[in-house]
C-alpha positions in Angstrom: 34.2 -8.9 -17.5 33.9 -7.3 -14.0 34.2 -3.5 -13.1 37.5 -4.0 -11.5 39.1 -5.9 -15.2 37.4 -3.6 -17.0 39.8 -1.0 -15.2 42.6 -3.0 -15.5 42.0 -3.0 -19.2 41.7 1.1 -19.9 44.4 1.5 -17.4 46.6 -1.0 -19.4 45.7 0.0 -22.8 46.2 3.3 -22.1 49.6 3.3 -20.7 51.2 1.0 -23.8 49.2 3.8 -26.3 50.2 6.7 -24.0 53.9 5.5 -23.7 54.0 4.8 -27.8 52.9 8.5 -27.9 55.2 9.3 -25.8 57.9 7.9 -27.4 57.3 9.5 -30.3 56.0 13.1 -29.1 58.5 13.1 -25.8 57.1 15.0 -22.5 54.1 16.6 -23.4 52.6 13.5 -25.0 53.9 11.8 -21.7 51.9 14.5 -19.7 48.6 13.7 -21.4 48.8 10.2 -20.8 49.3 10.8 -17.1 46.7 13.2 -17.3 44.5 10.4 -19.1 45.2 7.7 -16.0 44.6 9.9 -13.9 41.4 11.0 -14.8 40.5 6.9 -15.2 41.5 6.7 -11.5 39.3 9.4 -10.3 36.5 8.4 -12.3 36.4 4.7 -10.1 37.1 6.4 -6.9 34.0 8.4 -7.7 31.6 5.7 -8.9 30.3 4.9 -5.9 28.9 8.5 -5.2 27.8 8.5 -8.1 25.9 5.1 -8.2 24.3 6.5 -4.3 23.4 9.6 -6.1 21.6 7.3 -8.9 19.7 5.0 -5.9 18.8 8.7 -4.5 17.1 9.9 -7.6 14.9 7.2 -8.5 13.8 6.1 -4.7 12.8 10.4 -4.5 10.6 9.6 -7.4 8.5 7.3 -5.5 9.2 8.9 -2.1 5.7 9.6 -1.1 4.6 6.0 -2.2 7.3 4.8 -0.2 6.7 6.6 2.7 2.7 5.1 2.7 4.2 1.9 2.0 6.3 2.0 5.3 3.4 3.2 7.6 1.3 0.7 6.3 3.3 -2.2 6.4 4.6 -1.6 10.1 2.6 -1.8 12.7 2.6 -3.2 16.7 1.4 -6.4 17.7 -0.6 -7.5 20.3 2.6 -8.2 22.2 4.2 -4.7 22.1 6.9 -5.5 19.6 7.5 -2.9 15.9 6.4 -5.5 12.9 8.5 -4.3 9.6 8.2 -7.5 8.1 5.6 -6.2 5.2 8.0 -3.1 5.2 11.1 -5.0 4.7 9.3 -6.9 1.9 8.2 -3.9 -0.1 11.2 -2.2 0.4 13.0 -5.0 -1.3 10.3 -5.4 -3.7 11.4 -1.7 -5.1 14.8 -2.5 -4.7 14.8 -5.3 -7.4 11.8 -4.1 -9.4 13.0 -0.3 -9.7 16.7 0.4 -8.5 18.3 -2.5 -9.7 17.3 -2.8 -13.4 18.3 1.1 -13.4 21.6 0.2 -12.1 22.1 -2.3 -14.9 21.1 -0.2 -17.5 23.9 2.3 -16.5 26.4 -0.6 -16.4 26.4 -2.0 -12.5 25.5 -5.7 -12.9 27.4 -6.5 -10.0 25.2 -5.9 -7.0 27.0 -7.7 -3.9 26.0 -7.3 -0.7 27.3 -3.9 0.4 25.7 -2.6 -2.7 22.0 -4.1 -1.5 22.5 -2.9 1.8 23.9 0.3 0.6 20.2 0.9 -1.5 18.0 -0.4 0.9 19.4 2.2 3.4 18.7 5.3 0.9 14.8 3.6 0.6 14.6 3.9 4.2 16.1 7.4 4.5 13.8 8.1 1.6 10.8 7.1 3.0 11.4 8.2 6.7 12.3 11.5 5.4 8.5 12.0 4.0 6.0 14.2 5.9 3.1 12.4 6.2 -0.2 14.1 6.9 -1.2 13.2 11.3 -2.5 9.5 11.3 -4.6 10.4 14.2 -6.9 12.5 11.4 -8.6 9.2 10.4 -11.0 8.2 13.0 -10.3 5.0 14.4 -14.6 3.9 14.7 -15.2 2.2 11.9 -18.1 3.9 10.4 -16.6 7.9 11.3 -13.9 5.8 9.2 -16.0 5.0 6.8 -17.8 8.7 6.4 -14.0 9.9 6.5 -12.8 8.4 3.3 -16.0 9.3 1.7 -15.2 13.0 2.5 -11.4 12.4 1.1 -13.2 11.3 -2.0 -15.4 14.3 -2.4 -12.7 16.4 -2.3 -10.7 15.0 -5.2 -14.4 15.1 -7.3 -16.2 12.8 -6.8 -19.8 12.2 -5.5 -19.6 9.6 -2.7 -21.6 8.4 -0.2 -21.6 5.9 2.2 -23.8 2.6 1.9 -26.5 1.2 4.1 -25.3 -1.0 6.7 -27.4 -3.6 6.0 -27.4 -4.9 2.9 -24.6 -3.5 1.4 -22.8 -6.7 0.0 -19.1 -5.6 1.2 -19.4 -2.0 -0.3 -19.3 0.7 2.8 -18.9 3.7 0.0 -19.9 4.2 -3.4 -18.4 6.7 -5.5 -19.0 8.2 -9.0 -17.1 10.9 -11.1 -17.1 11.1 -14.7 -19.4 8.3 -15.3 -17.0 5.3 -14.0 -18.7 4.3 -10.9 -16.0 3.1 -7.9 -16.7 0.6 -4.7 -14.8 0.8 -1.8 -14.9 -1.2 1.2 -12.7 0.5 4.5 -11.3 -0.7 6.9 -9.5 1.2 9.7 -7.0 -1.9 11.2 -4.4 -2.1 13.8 -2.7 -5.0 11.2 -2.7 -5.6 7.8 -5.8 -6.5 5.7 -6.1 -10.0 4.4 -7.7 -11.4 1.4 -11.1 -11.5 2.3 -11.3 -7.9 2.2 -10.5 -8.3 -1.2 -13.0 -11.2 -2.1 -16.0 -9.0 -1.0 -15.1 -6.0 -2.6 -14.5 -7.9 -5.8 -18.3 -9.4 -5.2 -19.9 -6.1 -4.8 -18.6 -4.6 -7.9 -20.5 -6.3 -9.8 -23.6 -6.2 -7.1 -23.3 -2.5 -7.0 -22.4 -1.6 -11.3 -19.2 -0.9 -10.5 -16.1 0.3 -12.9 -13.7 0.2 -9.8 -13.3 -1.4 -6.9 -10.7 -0.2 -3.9 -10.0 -1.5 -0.4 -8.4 1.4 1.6 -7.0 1.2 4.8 -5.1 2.6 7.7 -2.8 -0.4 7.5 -1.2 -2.4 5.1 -2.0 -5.3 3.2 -0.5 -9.1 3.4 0.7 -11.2 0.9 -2.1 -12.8 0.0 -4.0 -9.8 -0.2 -1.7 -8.1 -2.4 -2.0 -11.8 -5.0 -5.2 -11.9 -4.9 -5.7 -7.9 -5.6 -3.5 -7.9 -8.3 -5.5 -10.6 -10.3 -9.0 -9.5 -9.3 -8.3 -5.6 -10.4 -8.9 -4.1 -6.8 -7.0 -1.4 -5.9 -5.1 -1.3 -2.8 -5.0 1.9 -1.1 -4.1 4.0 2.0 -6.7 6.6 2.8 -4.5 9.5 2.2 -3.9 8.2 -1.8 -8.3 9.0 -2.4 -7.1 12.6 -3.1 -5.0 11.7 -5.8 -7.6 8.9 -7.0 -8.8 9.2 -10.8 -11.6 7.1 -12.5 -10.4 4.7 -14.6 -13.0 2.8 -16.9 -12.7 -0.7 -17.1 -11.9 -2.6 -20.4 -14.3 -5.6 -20.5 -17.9 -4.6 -21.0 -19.6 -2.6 -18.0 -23.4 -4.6 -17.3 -26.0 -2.2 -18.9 -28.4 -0.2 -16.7 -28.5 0.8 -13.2 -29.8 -1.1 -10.7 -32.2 0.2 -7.9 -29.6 -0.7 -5.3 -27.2 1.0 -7.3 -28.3 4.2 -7.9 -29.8 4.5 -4.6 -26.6 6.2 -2.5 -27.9 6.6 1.4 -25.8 9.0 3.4 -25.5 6.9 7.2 
């Protein structure tokens, strides 16, 4: 049954009960029943404030991620011209993953296409309304990149320093903080990072011990990158999310003993 029967229904129902009543009681039970439709009428002219107001609350739950998401995922091609397209995606990733089951659980199945464009406008005013720390803070040379992130790292606890150029097997920093070692390769991109980001990282985890591994980057991340991430257990992260970065031990079983190369952390 659709919003709009469901309406119908109360509206109908409680007219034949109200005009029983007041049949039987005379005005005042005839007042109540207008007072009853009229408060049944109100309450659908104000559902779609109220259903904005719902979109509101749970996209300012995630604002800050959204608001990384949406510098990450844009970006300007060689060309000149604004690319949203990874944007777009994610924002309509949260959209069906977050919003919308919320919106059924409080009883709007119905999501037509005003509704969708209705909540992927509040993302957007969401996430544009976020202030972001400068961009320009991250250095755009690759190893003052590199030396940055490590320095964002330090300050949320842990002891990280940046690998040797040579013969670091896809790890640029290494990382420790309450025993669970992390490996993080960086890269500071004009576009999004593919997938073979995430195959090295994954490769030096093991190489260097590790318990985590992380690509972070200035930009965001393509599809494939994302797929690949999400099966191999690498994080995917802007540089600004290493302050709020925790260790997390893995579940399977970590190799026993430290290698030379990984307990020998070189400052470049």
């Amino acid at each position: 049954m659709t919003e709009t029967s469901r309406l119908v229904a109360r509206l109908f129902w409680t007219s034949v009960i109200g005009g029983c009543l007041a049949f039987w009681f005379g005005p005042p039970a005839a007042a109540a029943t207008g007072l009853a439709l009229a408060a049944l009428l109100a309450h659908r002219l104000d559902r779609p404030r109220r259903i904005r107001r719902l979109i509101r609350r749970v996209a300012r739950r995630h604002a800050r991620t959204l608001a990384l998401r949406r510098r990450q995922e844009c970006f300007v091609d060689a060309y000149g011209n604004l690319i949203e397209d990874g944007w777009e995606r994610e924002r309509a990733y949260f959209a069906e993953r977050s919003v919308v089951p919320l919106l059924e659980a409080h009883g709007q199945g119905e999501i037509d296409d005003a509704l969708w464009e209705d909540i992927l406008g509040i993302i957007e005013a969401v996430a544009a309304g976020v202030d972001l720390p400068d961009e320009s803070e991250a250095p755009e040379d690759g190893i003052a990149y590199e030396r940055y992130c490590a320095a964002q790292l330090r300050e949320a606890g842990w002891q990280a320093r940046a690998t040797r150029a040579s013969g670091d097997q896809g790890a640029d920093i290494v990382a420790e903080q309450a025993g669970v070692r992390l490996v993080v390769q960086c890269k500071r991109y004009a576009k999004p990072v593919g997938n073979g980001a995430v195959q090295e990282i994954a490769a030096a985890m093991p190489y260097w011990s590790g318990d985590m591994a992380a690509v972070v980057s200035n930009a965001g991340f393509t599809p494939a990158a994302r797929k690949l991430a999400a099966a191999a257990g690498v994080l995917l992260l802007h540089h600004d999310d290493l302050a709020a970065l925790r260790p997390v031990r893995r579940v399977e079983a970590r190799r026993t003993g430290r290698s030379a190369k990984g307990s020998a952390l070189v400052e470049r």
